[in-house]
N, C-alpha and C positions, 0 to 999 in steps of 0.2 A: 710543811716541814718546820719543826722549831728549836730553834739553836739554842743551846745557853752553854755555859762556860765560867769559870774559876779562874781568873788569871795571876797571873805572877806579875807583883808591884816592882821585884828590884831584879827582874831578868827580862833581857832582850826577847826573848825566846818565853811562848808561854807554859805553863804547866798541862794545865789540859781543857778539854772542849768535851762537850756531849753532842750526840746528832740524835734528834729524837725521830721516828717517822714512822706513823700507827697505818696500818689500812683501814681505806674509805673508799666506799663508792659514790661521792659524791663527785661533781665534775670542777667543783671549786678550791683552792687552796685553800687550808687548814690554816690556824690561827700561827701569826708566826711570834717572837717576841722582836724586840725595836731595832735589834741591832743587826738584825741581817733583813737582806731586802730579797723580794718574791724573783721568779722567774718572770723576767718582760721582754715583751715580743722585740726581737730584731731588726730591723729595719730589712731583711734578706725576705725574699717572696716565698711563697709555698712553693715545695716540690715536693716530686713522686721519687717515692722510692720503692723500687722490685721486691717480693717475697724471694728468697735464694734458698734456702732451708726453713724449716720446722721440727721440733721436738715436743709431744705433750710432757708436761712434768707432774700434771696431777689429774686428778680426773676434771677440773677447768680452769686450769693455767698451762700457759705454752710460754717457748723461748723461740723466738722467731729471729731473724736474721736477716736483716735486707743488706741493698746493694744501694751503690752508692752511685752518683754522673762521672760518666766519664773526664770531667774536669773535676771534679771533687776530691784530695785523696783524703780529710778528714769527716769525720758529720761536722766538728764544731770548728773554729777561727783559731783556735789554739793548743794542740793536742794535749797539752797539761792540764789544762781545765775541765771542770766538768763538764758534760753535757746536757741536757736535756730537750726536748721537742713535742711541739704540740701537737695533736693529729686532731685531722679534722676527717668529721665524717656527716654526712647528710643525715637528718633525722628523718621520723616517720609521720607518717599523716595524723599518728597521734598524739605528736610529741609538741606540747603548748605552753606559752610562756602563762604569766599570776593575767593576764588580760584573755587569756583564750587565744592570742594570736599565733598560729602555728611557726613553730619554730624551725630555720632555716638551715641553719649548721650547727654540729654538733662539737664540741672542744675540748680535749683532754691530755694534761701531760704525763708526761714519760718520761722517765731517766734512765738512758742506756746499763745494761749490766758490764758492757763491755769498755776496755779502758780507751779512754779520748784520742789517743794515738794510733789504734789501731785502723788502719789501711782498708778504704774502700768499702767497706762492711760495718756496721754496729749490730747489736742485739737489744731486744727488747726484750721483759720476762712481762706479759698479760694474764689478767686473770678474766673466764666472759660468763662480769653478773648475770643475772636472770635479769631480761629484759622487762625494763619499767619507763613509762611514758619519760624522757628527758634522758635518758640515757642508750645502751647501746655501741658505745665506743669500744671498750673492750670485748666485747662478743663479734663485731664487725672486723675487727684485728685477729681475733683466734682462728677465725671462718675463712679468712682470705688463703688463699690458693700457691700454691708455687707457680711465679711469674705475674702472679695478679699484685698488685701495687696498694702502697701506704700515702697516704699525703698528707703533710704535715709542714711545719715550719717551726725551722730553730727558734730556739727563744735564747733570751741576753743571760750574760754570767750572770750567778750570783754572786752576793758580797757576803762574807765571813767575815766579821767585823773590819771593816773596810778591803777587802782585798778578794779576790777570786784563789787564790792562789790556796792551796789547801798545803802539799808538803813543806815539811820544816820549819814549820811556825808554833809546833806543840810537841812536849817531850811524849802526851799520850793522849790517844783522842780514842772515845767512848762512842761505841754505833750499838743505838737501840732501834730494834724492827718488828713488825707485826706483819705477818703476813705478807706480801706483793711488796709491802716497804721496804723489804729486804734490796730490793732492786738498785735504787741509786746510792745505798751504804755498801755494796759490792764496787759500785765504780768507786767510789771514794777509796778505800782498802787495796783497790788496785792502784790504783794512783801512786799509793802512800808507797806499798809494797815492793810495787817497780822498781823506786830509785835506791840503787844499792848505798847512795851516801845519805839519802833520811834514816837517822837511825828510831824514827817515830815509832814507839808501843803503839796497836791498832788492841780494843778490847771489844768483840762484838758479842751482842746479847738477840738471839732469834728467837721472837716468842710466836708460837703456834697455839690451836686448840691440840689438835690432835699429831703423834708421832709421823704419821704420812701425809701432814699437811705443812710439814718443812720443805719449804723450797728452796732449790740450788742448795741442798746437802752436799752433795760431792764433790760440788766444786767449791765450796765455805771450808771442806776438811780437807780437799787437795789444797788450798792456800795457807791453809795452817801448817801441816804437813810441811811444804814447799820453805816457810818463814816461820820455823815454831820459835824464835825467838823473839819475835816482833809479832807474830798474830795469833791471841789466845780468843778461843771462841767458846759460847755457852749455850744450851735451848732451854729454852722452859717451856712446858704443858700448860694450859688452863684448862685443860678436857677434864671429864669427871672420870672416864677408863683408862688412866695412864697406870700402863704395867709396874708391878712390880718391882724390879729390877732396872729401871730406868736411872741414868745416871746423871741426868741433865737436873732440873729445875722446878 
């Protein structure tokens, strides 16, 4: 994910922020700039969390929803903050590091769609690439079962130039997304959204190839809908058969 930002020299309060966050299927973190720091692992152990629902949303991405320990009511340490978690998954007999040496567990994060607050449950939005030696995390998560389990481990807030705290620190913050990226700029926007005394502008921009490869449409336009004075949303096409009549980008 990489952050950058324009700020205001003689206001408490800054003017605005951008969240940039392209899809990849690699299993490593995208380049970020200096001022915000990565997701790092917790000091909190790996757990299993339950499959409790599934919905496909494209022909290979899914919205899954697990469950949470019965001593857990949050996934994260502080339901303001954002979330994210790393899921681990065992690789294949063919899957081998630059020495040939086969590789043991598999590593991949996730930023819930769902807002840090809510109780006992999170969602994940996956997509499951075509399996390639070194990967297989998201195809492993799409595949899992009602009642069959996720295992993963929180990882540490992030800093947004110094701070975890995302509401009421920016009159308007700017979420650009490519595909699956769309994911953790959903929690953010919820965040923001929730608190009826943020009066923060949310501007999101969803870029897709194709019009049926937008994901969480409905609930991007139920949020607008819901805060049309605070959340102005946009899509853009790069596909080469965009209709028409399309109103988007």
């Amino acid at each position: 994910m990489l952050f950058s930002s324009r700020l205001s020299n003689h206001q408490a309060r800054k003017k605005y922020i951008f969240f940039f966050l392209q899809l990849g299927g690699v299993h490593q973190a995208v380049a970020r700039s200096s001022t915000a720091s990565s997701c790092q692992t917790t000091k909190m152990g790996v757990s299993s969390y339950p499959l409790l629902e599934k919905w496909q949303q494209s022909h290979d991405s899914w919205l899954l929803r697990f469950g949470l320990s019965t001593d857990q009511k949050f996934l994260g340490t502080d339901p303001r903050l954002p979330t994210c978690i790393s899921v681990h998954h065992d690789s294949s007999p063919l899957d081998k590091d630059k020495d040939n040496n086969k590789v043991g567990l598999l590593k991949k994060s996730y930023s819930p769609i769902s807002h840090p607050a809510t109780e006992r449950t999170f969602d994940l939005l996956v997509k499951a690439y075509t399996l390639v030696p070194g990967g297989g995390v998201g195809d492993a998560i799409c595949n899992l079962q009602v009642g069959q389990s996720l295992v993963g481990k929180l990882k540490a807030e992030r800093l947004v130039h110094g701070s975890p705290l995302i509401g009421k620190r920016w009159n308007r913050i700017g979420l650009v997304a490519g595909g699956t990226g769309i994911a953790p700029l959903i929690q953010l926007a919820r965040i923001i959204l929730d608190d009826p005394a943020d009066d923060t502008k949310v501007y999101l921009l969803s870029i897709n190839r194709n019009e049926h490869d937008i994901l969480m449409r409905k609930e991007i336009d139920q949020l607008a809908n819901d805060h049309p004075n605070r959340l102005n949303v946009s899509y853009s096409l790069t596909g080469k058969n965009v209709r028409s009549d399309w109103e988007g980008y």
